[in-house]
MARTORKE-353608 format. One record per residue (C-alpha): residue number from 1; x, y, z; residue in one letter. Coordinates in nm, 3 decimals, always signed. Layout:
BEGIN
DRENGU  nr       u       v       w rest
DRENGU NUM       X       Y       Z    A
...
***
This chain:
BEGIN
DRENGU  nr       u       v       w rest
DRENGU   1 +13.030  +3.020 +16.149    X
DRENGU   2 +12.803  +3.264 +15.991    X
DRENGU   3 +12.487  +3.116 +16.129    X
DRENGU   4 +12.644  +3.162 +16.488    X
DRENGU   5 +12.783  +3.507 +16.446    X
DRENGU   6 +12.390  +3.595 +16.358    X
DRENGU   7 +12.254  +3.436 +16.663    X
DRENGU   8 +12.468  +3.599 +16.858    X
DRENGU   9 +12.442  +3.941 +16.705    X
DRENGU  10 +12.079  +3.843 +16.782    X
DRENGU  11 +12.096  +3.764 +17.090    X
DRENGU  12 +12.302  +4.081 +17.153    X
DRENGU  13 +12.043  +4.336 +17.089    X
DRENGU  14 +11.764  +4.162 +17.266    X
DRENGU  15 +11.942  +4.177 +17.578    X
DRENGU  16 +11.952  +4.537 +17.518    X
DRENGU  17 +11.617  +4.607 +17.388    X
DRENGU  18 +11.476  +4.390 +17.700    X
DRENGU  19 +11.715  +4.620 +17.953    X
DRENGU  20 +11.606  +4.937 +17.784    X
DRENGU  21 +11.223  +4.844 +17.855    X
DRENGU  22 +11.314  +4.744 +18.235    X
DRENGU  23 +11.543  +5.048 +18.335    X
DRENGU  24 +11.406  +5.346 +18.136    X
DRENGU  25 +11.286  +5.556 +18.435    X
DRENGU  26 +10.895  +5.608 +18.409    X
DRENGU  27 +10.750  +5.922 +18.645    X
DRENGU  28 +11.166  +6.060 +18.657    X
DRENGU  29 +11.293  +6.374 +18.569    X
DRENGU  30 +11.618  +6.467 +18.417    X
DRENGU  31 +11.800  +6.803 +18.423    X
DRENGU  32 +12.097  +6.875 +18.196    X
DRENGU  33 +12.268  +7.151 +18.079    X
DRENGU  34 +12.546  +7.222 +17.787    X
DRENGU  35 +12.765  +6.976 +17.914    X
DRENGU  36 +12.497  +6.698 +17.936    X
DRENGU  37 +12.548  +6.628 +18.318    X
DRENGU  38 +12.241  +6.497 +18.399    X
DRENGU  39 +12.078  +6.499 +18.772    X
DRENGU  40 +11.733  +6.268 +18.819    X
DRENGU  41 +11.466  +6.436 +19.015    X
DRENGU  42 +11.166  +6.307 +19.140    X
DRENGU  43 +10.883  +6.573 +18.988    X
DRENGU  44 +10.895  +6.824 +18.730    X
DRENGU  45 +10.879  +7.133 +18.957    X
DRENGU  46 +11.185  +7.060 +19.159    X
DRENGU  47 +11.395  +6.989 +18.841    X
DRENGU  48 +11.328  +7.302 +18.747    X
DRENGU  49 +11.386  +7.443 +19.075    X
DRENGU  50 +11.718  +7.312 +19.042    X
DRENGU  51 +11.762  +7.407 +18.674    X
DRENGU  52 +12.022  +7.676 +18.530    X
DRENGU  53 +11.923  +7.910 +18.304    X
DRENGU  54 +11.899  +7.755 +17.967    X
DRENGU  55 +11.888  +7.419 +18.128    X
DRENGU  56 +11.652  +7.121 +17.972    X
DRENGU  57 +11.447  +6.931 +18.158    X
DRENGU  58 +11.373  +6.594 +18.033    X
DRENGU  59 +11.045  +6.438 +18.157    X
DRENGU  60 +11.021  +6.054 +18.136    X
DRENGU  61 +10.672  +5.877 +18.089    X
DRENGU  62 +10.460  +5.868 +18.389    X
DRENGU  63 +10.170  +6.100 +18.547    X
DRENGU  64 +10.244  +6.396 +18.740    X
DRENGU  65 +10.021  +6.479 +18.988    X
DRENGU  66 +10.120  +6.851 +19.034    X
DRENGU  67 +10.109  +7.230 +18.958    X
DRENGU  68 +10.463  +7.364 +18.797    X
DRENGU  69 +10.577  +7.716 +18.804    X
DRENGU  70 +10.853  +7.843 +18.515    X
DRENGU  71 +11.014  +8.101 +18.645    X
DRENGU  72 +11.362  +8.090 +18.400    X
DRENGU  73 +11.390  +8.010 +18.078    X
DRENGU  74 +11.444  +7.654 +18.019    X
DRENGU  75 +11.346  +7.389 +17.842    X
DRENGU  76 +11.046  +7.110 +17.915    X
DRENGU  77 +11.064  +6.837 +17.660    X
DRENGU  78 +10.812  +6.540 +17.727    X
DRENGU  79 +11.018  +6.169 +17.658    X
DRENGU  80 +10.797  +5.900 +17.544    X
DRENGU  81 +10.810  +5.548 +17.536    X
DRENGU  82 +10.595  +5.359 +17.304    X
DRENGU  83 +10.223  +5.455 +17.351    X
DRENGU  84 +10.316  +5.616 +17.694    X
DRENGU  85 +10.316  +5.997 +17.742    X
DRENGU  86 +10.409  +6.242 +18.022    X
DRENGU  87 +10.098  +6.341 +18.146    X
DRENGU  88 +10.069  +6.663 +18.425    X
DRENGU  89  +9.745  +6.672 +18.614    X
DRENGU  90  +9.775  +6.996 +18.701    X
DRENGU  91  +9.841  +7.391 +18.616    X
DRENGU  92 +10.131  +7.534 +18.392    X
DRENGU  93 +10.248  +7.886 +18.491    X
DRENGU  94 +10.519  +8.082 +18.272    X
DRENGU  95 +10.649  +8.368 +18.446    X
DRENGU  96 +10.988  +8.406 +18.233    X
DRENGU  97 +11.131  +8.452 +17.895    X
DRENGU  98 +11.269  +8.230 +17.669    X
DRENGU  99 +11.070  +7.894 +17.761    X
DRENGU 100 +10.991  +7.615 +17.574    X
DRENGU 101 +10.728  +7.339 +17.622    X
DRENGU 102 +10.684  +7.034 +17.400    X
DRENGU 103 +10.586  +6.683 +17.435    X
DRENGU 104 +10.351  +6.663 +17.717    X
DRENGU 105  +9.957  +6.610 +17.788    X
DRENGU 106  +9.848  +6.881 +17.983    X
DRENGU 107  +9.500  +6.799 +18.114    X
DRENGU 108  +9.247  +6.815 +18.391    X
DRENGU 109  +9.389  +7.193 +18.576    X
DRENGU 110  +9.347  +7.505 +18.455    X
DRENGU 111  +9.588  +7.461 +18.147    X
DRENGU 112  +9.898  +7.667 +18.067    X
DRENGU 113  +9.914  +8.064 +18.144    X
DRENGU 114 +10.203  +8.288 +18.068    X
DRENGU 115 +10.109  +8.542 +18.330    X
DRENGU 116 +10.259  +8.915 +18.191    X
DRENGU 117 +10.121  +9.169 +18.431    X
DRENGU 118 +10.100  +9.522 +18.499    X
DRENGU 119 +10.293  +9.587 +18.821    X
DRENGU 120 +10.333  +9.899 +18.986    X
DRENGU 121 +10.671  +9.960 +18.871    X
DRENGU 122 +10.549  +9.918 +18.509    X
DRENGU 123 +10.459  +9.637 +18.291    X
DRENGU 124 +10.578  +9.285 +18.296    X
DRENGU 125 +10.606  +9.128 +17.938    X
DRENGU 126 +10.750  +8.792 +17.840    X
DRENGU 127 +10.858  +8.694 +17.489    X
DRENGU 128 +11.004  +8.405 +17.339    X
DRENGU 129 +10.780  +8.111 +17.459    X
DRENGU 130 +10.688  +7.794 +17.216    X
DRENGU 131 +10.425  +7.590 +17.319    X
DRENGU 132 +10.449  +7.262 +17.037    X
DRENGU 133 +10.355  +6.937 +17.008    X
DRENGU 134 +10.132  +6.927 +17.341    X
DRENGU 135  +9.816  +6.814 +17.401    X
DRENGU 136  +9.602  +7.025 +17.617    X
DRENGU 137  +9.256  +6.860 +17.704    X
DRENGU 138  +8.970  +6.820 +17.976    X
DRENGU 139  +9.098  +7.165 +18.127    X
DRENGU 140  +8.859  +7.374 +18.346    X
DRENGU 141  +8.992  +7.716 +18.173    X
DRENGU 142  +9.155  +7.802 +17.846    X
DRENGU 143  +9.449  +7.539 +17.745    X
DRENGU 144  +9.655  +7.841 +17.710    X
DRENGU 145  +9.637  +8.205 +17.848    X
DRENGU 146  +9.826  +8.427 +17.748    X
DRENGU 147  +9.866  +8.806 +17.899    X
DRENGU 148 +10.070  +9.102 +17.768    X
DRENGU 149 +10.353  +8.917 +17.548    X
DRENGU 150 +10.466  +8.933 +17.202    X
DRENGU 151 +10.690  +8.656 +16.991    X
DRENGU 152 +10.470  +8.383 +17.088    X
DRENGU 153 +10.472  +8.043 +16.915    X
DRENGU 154 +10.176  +7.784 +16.969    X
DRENGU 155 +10.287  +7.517 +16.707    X
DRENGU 156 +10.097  +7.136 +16.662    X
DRENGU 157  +9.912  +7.137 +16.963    X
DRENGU 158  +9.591  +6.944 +17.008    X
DRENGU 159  +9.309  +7.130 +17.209    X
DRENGU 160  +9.030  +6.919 +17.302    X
DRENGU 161  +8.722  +6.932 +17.528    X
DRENGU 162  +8.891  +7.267 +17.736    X
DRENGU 163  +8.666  +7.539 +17.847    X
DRENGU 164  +8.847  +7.695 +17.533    X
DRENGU 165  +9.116  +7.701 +17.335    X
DRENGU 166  +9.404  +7.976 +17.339    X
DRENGU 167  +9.313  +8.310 +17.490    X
DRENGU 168  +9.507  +8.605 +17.426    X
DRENGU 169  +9.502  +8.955 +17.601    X
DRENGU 170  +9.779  +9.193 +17.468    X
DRENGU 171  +9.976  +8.975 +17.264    X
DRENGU 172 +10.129  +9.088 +16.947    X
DRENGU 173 +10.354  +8.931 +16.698    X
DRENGU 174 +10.332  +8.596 +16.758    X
DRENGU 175 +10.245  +8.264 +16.597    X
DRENGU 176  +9.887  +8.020 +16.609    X
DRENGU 177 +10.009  +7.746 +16.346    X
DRENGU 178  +9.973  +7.367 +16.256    X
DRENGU 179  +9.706  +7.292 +16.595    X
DRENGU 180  +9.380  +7.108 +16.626    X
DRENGU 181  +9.092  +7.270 +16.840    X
DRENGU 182  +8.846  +7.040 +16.866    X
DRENGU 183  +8.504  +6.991 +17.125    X
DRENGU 184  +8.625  +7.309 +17.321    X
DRENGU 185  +8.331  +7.511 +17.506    X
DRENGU 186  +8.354  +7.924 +17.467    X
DRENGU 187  +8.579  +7.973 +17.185    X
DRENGU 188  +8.866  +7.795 +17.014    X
DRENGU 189  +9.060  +8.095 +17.002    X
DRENGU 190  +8.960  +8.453 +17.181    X
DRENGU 191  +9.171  +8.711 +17.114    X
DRENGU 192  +8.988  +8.903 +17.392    X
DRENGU 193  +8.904  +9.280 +17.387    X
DRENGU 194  +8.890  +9.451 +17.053    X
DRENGU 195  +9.203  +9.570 +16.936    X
DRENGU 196  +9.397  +9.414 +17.229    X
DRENGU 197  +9.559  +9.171 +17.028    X
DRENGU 198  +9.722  +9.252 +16.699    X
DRENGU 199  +9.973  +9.137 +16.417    X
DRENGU 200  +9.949  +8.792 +16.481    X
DRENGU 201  +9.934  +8.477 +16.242    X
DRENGU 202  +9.719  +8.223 +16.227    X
DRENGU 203  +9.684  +7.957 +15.951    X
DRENGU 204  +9.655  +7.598 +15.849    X
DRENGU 205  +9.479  +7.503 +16.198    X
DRENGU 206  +9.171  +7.283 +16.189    X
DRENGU 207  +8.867  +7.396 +16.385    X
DRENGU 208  +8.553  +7.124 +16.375    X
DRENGU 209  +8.298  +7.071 +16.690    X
DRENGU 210  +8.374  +7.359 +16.950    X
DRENGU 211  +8.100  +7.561 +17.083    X
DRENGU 212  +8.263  +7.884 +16.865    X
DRENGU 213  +8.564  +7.879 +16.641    X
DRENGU 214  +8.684  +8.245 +16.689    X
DRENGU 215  +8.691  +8.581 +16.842    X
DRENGU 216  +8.908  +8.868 +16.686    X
DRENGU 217  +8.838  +9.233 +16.701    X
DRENGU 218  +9.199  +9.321 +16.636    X
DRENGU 219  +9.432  +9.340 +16.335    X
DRENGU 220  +9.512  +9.010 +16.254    X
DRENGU 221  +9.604  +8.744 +15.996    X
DRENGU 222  +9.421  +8.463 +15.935    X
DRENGU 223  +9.616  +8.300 +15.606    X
DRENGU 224  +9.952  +8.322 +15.462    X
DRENGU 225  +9.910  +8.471 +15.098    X
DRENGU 226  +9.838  +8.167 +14.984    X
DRENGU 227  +9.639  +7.917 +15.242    X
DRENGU 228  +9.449  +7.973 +15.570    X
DRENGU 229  +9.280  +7.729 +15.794    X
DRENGU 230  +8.996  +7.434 +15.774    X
DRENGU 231  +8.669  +7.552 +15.962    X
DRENGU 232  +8.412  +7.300 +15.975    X
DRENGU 233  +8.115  +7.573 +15.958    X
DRENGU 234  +8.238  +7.697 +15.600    X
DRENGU 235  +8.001  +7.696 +15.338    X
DRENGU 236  +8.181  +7.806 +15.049    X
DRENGU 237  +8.294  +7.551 +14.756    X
DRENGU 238  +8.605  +7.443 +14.610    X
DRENGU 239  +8.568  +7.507 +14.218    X
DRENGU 240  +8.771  +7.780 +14.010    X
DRENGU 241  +9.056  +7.585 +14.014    X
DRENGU 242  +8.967  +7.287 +14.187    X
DRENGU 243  +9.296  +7.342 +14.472    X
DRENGU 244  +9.171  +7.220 +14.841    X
DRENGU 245  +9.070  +7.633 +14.893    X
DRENGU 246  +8.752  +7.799 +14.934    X
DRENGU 247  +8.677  +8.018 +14.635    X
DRENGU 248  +8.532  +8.263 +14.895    X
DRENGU 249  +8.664  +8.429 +15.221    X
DRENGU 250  +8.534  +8.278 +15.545    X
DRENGU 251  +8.445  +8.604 +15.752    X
DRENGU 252  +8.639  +8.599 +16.120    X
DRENGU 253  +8.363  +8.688 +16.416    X
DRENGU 254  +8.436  +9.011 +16.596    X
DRENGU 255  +8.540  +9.259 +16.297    X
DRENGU 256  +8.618  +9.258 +15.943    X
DRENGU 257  +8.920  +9.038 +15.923    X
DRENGU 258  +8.897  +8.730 +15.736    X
DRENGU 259  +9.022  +8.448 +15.641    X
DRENGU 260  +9.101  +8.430 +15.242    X
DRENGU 261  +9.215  +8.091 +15.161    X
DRENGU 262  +8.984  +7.875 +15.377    X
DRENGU 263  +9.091  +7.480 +15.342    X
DRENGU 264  +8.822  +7.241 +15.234    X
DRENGU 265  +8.992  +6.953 +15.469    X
DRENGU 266  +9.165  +6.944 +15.788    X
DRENGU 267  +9.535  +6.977 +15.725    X
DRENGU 268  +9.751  +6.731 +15.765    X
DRENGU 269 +10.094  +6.859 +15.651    X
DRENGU 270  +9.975  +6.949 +15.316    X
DRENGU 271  +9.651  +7.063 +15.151    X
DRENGU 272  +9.444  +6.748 +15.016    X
DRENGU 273  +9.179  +6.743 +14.734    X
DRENGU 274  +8.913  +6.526 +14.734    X
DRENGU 275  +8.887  +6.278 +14.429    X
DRENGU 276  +8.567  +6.217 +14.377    X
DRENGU 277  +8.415  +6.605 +14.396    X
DRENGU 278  +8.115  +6.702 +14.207    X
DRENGU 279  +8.223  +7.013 +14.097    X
DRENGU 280  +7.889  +7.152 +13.993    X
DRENGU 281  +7.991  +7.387 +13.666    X
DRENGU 282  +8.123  +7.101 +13.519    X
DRENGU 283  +7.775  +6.949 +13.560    X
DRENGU 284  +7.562  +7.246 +13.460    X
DRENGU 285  +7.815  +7.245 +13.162    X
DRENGU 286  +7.728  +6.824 +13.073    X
DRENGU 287  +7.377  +6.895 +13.155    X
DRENGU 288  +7.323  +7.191 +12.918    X
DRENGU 289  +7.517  +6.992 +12.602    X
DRENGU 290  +7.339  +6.685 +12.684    X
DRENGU 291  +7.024  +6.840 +12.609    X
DRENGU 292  +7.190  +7.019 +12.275    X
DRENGU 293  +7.255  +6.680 +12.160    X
DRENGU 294  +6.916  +6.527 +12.254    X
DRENGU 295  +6.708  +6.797 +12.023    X
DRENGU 296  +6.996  +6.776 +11.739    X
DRENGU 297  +6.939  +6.371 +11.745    X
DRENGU 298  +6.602  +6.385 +11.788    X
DRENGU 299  +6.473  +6.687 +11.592    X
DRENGU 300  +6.539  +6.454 +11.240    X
DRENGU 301  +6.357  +6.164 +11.360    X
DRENGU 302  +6.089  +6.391 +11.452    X
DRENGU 303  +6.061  +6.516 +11.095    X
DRENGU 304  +6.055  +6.228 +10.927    X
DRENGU 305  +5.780  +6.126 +11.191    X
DRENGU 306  +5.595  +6.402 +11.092    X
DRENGU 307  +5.603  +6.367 +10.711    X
DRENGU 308  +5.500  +5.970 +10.722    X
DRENGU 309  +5.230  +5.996 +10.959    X
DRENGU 310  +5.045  +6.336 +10.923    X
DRENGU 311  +5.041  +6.436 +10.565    X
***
């Protein structure tokens, strides 16, 4: 009796994992709002033209062929399945508040831009966008562009082989944090005209093979008090103590700002040490009592040498 309750316990979630593979909707889009009714649509730009305000979007694994525009603050959140990813061929445009966009592969447009403007009637600034968990690659422009906004979040992204990274023009107060910027041409991160960009953090991001890490002529902040970001061009060591951080400040291009706890190693969640570091006082140190030892062994044998053969 026990045997056949198994099999059939078995046999009951293989039936479902077999009709969750065949009926998961791949290239779908779902919108829902607080009260999780959910309406399919059949690209990403007209559920969020039928979106309410603080709506979610769900986007199901497929390949968009299309440009979206954001114009309310919703939700985008990417649904995979297995190895497959929502991927959007195509340009991102944020022209609201309060957005958030995680989960996708952005690649082969002109990347994401929150477009903040200055209109006649004044100036246009958005706030409260998080870009996370994205990756943004093979784009003709920046991945992200950013214009007049503050309270910014761009949070584990991966950046790779875009014109550049993250561009900023008039943004203040906002977040760079936990991304990877890798093979991008112009610079990984720009924050454009001096002083056009200010208060803004930026730590434990990896930078290794783009054309140029960084631009910042602004007042910015480039560690927390304690760690900063890995830079593949920094030549400092890793010795007094012996943590994962440079011992010296890697100097930010553009002004004086730097970066005072450079990591030795991409970071990965935490800082990591290498174990098998020559750490080169410690061999100066072995070298120079080596030698002590050598004369104070030798110098007897030497004398005695010296007495028995030339009296």
């Amino acid at each position: 009796m026990t045997l056949m309750k198994n099999r059939k316990t078995s046999l009951i979630i293989f039936i479902i994992v077999i009709s969750l593979i065949f009926f998961i909707p791949s290239g779908q889009c779902e919108e829902t709002d607080d009260t999780e009714e959910i309406a399919h649509f059949s690209s990403i730009q007209e559920a969020i033209n039928n979106a309410s305000e603080g709506d979610t979007v769900y986007i199901y694994a497929g390949d968009y062929y299309e440009d979206i525009l954001i114009n309310k603050s919703v939700i985008i959140e990417g649904k995979t399945v297995g190895e497959l990813h929502p991927v959007v061929f195509g340009n991102v445009t944020i022209v609201s508040n309060n957005v958030t966009i995680s989960n996708l592969c952005i690649q082969n447009g002109s990347g994401i831009k929150v477009t903040g403007y200055l209109g006649s009637l004044g100036i246009e600034i958005y706030n409260n966008i998080t870009i996370k968990n994205n990756v943004i690659k093979n784009n003709l422009d920046y991945g992200i562009t950013i214009r007049f906004s503050y309270n910014i979040k761009i949070i584990d992204n991966i950046f790779e082989k875009n014109n550049g990274g993250v561009y900023f023009y008039y943004v203040n107060n906002s977040v760079i944090q936990n991304n990877t910027f890798e093979k991008n041409q112009d610079y990984a991160i720009n924050f454009g005209e001096p002083q056009s960009s200010n208060y803004n953090m930026i730590y434990h991001n990896s930078f290794t093979n783009n054309t140029e890490n960084v631009y910042d002529g602004g007042i910015n902040f480039w560690n927390t008090s304690k760690e900063g970001n890995y830079w593949d061009d920094y030549t400092g060591i890793d010795r007094n103590p012996q943590n994962g951080i440079g011992d010296t400040p890697y100097n930010i291009n553009g002004g004086s700002n730097q970066d005072k706890y450079p990591l030795m190693k991409p970071y990965e969640g935490r800082i990591t040490i290498d174990k098998y570091v020559v750490n080169r006082g410690t061999v100066q140190n072995m070298l120079i009592i080596g030698i002590i030892l050598a004369i104070l062994f030798c110098l007897p044998i030497g004398l005695w040498w010296r007495k028995k053969y030339f009296k």
